[in-house]
N, C-alpha and C positions, 0 to 999 in steps of 0.2 A: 493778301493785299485787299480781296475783297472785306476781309474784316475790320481791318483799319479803316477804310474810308467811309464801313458803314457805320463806325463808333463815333467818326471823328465829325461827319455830315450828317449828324441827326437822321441817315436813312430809315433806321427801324420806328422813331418817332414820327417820320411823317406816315408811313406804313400802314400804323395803328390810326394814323388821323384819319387815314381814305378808308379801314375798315370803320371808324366812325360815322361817317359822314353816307358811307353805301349802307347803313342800319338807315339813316334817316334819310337821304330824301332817293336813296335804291341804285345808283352807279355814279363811280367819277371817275378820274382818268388819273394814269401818275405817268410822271413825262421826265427819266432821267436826263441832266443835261450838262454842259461844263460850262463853268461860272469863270470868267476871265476878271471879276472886279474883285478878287477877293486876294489869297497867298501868294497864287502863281497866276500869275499875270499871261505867263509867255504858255503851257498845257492848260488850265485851268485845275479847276477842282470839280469832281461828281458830286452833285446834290440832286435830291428827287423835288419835283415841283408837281402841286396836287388841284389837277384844276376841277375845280364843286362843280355841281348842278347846273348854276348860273354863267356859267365861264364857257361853254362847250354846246355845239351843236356836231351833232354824228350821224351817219347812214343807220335811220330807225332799222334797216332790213338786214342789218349783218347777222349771223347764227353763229361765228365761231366764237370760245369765251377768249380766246385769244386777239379778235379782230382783227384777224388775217385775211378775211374776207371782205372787210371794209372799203367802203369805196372814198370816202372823203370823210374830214374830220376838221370843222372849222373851231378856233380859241380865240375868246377877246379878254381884251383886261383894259382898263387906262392907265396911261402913264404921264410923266411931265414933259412938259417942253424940253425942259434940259435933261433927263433922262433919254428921249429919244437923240439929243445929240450927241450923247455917250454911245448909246448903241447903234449909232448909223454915224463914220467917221465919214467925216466926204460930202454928209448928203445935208449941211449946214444952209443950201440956199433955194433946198426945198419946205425944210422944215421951220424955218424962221416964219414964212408969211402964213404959217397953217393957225387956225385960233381953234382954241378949245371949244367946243361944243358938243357936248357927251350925247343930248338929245337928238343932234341933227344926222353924227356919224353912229351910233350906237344900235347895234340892230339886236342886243342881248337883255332884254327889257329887264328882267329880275338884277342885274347888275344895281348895288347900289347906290354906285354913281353918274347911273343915268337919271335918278331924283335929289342929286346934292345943286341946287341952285346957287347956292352961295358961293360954290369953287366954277368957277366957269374956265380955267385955265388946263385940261385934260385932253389930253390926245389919244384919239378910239385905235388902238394897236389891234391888229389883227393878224391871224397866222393858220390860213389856210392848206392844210396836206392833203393831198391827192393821190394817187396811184399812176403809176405812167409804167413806160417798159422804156430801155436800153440796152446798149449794146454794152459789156463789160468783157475784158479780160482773165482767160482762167487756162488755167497747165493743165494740157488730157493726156493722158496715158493711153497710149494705142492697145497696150499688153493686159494693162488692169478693165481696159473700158471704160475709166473712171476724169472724172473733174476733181480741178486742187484750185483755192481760194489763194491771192495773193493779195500785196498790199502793191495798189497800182504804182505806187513809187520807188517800189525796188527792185533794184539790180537783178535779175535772173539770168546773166551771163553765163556768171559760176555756175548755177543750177544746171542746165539744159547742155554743159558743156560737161560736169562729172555724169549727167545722166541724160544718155541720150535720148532714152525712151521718152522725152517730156518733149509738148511743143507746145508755146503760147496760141490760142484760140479764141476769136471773138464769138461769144454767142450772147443771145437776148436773155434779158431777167427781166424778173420785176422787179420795180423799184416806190418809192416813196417821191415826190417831189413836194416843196414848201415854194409858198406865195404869201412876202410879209406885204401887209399895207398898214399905212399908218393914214389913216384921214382919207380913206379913198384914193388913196397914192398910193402906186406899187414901192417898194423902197428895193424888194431882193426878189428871186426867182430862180430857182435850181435845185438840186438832189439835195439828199439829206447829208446835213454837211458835218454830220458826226461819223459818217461813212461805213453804216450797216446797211442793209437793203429791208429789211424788216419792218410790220408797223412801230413809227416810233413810241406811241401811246399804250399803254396796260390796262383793260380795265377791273374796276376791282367793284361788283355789285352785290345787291343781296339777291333779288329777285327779277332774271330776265325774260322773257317770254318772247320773242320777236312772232310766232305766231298767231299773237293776239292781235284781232282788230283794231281795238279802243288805243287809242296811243296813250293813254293818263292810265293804262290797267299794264300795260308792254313794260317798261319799267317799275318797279317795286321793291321799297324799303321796310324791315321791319317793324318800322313805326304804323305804317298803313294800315298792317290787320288791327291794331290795337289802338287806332283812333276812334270807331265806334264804342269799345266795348269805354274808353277815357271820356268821351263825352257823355255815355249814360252814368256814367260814375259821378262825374262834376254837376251833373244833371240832377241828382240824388242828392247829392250834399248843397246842393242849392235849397230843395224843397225843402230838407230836413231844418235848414237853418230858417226859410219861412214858417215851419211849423211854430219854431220856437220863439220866432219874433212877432209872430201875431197876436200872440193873447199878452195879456199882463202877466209878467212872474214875479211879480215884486209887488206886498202891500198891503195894506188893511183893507177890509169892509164892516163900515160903521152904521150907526145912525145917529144923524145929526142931533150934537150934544151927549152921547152918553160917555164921551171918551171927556175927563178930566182936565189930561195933561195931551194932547194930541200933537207936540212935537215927539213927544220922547217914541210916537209911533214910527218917524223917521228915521230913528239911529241905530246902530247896533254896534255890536264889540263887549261892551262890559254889563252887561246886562242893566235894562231901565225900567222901571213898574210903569204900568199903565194903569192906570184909574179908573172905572170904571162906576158914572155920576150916580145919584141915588134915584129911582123910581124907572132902570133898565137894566136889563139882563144882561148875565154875559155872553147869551150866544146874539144878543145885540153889535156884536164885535168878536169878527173871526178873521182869522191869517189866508190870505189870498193863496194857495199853493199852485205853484212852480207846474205850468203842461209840459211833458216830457213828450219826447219825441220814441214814438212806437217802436216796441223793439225789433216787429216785422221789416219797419223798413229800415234798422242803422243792420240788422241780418243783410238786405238788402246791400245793402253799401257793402259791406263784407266782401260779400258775392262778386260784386260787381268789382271790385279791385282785384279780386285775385283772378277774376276773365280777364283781366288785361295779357296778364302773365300765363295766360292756359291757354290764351287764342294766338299767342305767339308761341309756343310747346316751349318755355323756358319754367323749368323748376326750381324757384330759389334756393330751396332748403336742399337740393341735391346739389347746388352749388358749391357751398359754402357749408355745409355740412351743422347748422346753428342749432341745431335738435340733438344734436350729438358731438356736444364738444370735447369730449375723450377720445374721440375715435382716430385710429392710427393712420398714417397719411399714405398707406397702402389702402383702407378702408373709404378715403375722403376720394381718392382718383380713381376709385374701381365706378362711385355713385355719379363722380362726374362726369367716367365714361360713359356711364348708361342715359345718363345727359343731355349728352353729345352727341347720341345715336340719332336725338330728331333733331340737331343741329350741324349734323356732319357733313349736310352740302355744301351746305354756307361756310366751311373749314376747309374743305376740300376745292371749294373754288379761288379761296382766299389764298391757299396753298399755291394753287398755281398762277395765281397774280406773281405771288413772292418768286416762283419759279421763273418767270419769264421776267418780272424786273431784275435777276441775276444775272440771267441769259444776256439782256441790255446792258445792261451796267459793264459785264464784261467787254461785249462788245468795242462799247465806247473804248475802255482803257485799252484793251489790245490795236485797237486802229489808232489813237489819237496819244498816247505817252510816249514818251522815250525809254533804251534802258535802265539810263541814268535814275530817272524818275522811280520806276517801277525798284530799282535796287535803295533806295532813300525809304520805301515803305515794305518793305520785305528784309530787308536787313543784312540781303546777301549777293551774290551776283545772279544775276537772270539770266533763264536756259537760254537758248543760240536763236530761239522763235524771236526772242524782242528784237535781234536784231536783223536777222533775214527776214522778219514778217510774214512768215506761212507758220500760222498758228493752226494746234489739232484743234479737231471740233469738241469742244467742253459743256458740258452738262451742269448744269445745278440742280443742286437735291435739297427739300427741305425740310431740314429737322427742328426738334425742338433743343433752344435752348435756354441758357440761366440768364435774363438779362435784369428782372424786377425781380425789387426787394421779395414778392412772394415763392417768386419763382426760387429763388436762392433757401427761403425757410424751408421749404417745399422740398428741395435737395436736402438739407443739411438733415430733417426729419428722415428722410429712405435713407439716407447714411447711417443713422442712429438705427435705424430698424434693421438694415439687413447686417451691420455688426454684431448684434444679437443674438439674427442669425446664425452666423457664422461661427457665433463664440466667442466673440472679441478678441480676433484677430485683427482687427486695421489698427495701426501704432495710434496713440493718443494726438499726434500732431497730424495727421491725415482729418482726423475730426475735426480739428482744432481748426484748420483750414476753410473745411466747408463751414463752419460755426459764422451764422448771420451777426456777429457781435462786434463790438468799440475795441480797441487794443489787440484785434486777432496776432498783431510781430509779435509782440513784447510776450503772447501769450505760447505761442508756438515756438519760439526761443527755448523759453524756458523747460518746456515739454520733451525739444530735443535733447537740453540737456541733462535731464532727467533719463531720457532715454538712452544716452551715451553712456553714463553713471552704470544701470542697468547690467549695458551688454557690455560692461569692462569687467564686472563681476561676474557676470555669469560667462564670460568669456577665459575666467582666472580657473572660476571651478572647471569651466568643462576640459582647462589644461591641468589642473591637477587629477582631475577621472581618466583621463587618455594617457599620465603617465603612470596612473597607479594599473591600469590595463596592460599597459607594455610592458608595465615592471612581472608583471601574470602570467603573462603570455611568454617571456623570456624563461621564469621560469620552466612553463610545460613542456617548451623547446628543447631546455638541459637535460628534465627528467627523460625525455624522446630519445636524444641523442644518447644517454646513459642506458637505454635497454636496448636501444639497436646497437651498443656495442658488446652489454653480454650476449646479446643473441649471436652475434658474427664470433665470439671466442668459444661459444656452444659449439657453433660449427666448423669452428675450429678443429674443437677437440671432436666433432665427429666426423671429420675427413682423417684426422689422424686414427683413429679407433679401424675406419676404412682399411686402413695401410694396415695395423695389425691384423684383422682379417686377412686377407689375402696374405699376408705371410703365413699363417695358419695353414692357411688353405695350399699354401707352397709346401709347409710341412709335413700336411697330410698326407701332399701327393709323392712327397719323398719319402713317407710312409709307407706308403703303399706299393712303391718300389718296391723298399726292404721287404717286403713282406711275400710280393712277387718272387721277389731272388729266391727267398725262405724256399716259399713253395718250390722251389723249382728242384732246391735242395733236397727238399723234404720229398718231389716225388720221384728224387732220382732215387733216395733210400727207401720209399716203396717201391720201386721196382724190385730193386734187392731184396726187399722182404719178399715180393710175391714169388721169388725164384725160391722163398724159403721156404713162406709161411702158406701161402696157397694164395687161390685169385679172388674165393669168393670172400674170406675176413678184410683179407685187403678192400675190396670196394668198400665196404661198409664201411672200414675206418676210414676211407676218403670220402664219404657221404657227408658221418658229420664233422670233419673239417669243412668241406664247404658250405655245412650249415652256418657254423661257425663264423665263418667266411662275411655268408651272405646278411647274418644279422648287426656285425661290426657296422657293415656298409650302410644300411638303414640306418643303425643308432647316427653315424657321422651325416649324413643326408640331414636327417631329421634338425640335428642341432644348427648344420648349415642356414638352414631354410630359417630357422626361429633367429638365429645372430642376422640373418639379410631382414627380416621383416623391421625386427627392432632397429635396425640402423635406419629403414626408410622412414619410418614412423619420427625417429628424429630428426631426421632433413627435412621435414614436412613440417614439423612444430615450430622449427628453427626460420625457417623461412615465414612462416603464417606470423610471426614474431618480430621479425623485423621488417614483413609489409603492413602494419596493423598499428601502428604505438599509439598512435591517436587516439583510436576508439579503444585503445586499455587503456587508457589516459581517462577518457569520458567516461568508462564504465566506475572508475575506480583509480582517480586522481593520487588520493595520498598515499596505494598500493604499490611499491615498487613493481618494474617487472618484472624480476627475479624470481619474486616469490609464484606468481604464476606460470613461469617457466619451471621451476622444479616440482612442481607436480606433474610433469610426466614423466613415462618409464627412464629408469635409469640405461644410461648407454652402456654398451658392451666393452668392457677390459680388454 
């Protein structure tokens, strides 16, 4: 909202006009206010109105740059007869018998319509603010400890009813009062009727001082230091131009009669003989030359022009950069900034003029529009403050931005540079945007469509690369699923191999039955032998039978042990084989797994 009204109301042009004006004669005032003759008749419209030098009488003794401290602040201007009947409805049979006399009501002497004799029809308007205090209405919170600002003409019913903790309370402020006179006639008298409490006035100076004595040294404009060093300059080129007007620089030195033809001594352009009579010399007749003006003193001038600009710490060529016109416009604001270091008060104060006329201006709109209004320049509905009227407390901040033609080259240049940067990454129409140039549509159109063009192809390719990838990837899938399923019929066949072992092993042990029985056979017929043959042959031949015996039972042991090893060894393969395809896959893609699976030991029969 604020941006709209300050595009729409020349605010930032007048802005620049009070930072003009406080360079030259050292402070003025800006005075936001709403204009009823102009769109909207029934709110008004915000404009800044910028009263100069001559316009304004203020408490010499205030110290804050804000003029919070101010005690009074008297404005005059003249206006017409029938302009004051516009702006006083009512007050038509005071203002009728008043005559214009700028000299007689005018106490603003540098005005200058207090020396127009010829318009005698001017009514001396004046508009005195003061300081005064009041009682006001405000919501205190028992709980918070705190104060809440309302708009004294709304309803707090609802409020104090969903929230108890709130109760209306009268307490004292300060406040601003105004006193118009028009011709030494009071016309109005009361608060400030845009209904802030605040100075209504901004000032916007170069050089303040209030603890100076001299009242003509207390205010100070930048023209001031550089009026002495401007009149020794003018001073200089004054003399310099008597040097050269005093002597003759134009002409002959003769003697009477040795010149022949003694017009043709007066002309020039095509060249003319001069004659020179018979019984005279020719240094009888010599060329007058031209006195020049000494080069100490045009040094001098020099000199003296560029104190203007040094007793003020302004550096042209750190400005503008005119010694270095290649230089990149990161290189041209790093010089400026170093510039700006001895003129960064004068920025900094100016800054906060702009600050506090934000501060104002909102002001106004929040006390004095409707929502209606506010949603006509915002474009959308307004939050529930416009219409309950307890607005938060808001801040303005002041930054820089693109408003003049330089300021915008100025951009478009760090656009062009930090692309650079970056690689040129920012799309070609993003440039084409900041680009200070005639036809920026017609040109950023065409850049889109170029850049549409672009990403339809490279949008085509990148679908043909993502299916020629899945097409890839499908297959390593199949190759995956094709060796984790020889792996699982590997281990197939060796859980079945399992099963043969242990029937083995069931056969061994029926083995070995039989072989028990044998024995048993075999020592019921040693006994019978020993009843024959004797006791001690007989041990012996049962000695090495159970040699016999005992080395069977190793030999089978033995083989047991080597058939269990080989079979874990292949449960171990078979499995590291079907948790792994991937990285057999990545070690050696176009390798089946097969073939790496039968390089280990063969499984047991």
């Amino acid at each position: 909202m604020m941006t709209t009204v300050c595009n729409q109301n020349e605010i930032h042009e007048q802005f620049s006009r009070a930072c003009e004006q406080a360079c030259v004669c050292g402070m003025v005032l800006l005075q936001p206010y709403l204009d009823f003759t102009g769109k909207d008749p029934a709110q008004g419209e915000l404009k800044l109105k910028v009263w100069e030098y001559n316009s304004f009488l203020i408490d010499p003794y205030f110290r804050s740059y804000d003029a919070s401290d101010c005690a009074f602040i008297w404005t005059q201007e003249y206006i017409s007869k029938q302009e004051a009947e516009s702006r006083f409805p009512g007050q038509q049979t005071k203002i009728s018998p008043m005559s214009g006399s700028p000299q007689r009501y005018g106490s603003f002497y540098f005005l200058p319509e207090n020396y127009n004799m010829a318009r005698n029809d001017l009514l001396v308007l004046s508009y005195v603010w003061y300081k005064w205090k009041t009682k006001k209405k405000k919501l205190y919170s028992a709980r918070n400890h705190q104060f809440y600002d309302f708009a004294q003409d709304a309803n707090m019913d609802p409020v104090l009813q969903s929230i108890p903790d709130l109760e209306i309370v009268e307490i004292e402020v300060p406040i601003w009062k105004l006193a118009v006179v028009l011709n030494d006639q009071l016309m109005w008298q009361g608060e400030n009727p845009l209904g802030f409490e605040g100075c209504p006035f901004i000032p916007v100076f170069w050089n303040y001082d209030p603890h100076t004595n001299y009242y003509d040294l207390r205010c100070r404009g930048l023209v001031r230091c550089m009026r002495d060093a401007q009149y020794l300059f003018n001073r200089r080129i004054i003399l310099n131009h008597d040097i050269t007007e005093a002597t003759i620089n134009a002409g002959w030195k003769r003697k009477i009669g040795a010149v022949a033809n003694e017009d043709n001594l007066k002309k020039s352009g095509q060249g003319w003989d001069v004659l020179i009579n018979e019984g005279y010399e020719m240094t009888d007749v010599e060329k007058i030359v031209p006195s020049g003006v000494p080069d100490s003193d045009m040094a001098l001038a020099d000199q003296l022009q560029q104190l203007m600009f040094t007793v003020s710490g302004i550096n042209m060529e750190s400005w503008n950069a005119e010694n270095s016109p290649n230089a990149s416009s990161f290189t041209v604001l790093m010089k400026q900034a170093a510039n700006l270091m001895i003129q960064q008060k004068y920025f900094d104060q100016w800054d906060l003029s702009l600050k506090l006329l934000g501060e104002r201006m909102l002001q106004i709109t929040l006390n004095n529009w409707t929502a209606p209004k506010v949603k006509l320049y915002i474009g959308e509905e307004p939050t529930q403050m416009f219409y309950s009227k307890i607005f938060s407390s808001y801040e303005t901040i002041v930054e820089e931005a693109v408003l003049t033609p330089t300021q915008k080259v100025s951009e478009y240049n760090q656009w062009i540079e930090l692309n650079q940067q970056l690689g040129g990454i920012i799309p070609p129409h993003k440039l084409a945007e900041k680009a200070p140039i005639m036809g920026k549509k017609e040109l950023m159109e065409i850049l889109q469509n170029i850049e549409q063009q672009q990403q339809a192809v490279q949008s085509e390719a990148t679908n043909i690369q993502h299916a020629f990838e899945e097409a890839k990837l499908q297959e390593l899938y199949s190759k995956a699923a094709n060796n984790i399923a020889s792996a699982k019929e590997r281990y197939g066949r060796f859980e079945s191999n399992i099963g043969l072992l242990e029937e083995r092993v069931s056969e061994l042990t029926k083995n070995r039955a039989l072989a028990t029985k044998a024995k048993m056979e075999a020592l019921e017929k040693l006994v019978d032998a020993t009843a024959k043959i004797g006791a001690v042959e007989t041990m012996m031949a049962k000695n090495q039978i159970d040699t016999m015996d005992d080395d069977d039972k190793i030999r089978e042991d033995v083989e047991k042990n080597q058939a269990n090893q080989s079979a874990f060894a292949n449960e171990f393969m078979s499995k590291l084989m079907a948790g792994l395809p991937t990285m057999q896959n990545q070690m050696n893609p176009e390798e089946p797994m097969e073939a790496a699976a039968e390089t280990n030991a063969p499984l047991p029969q």
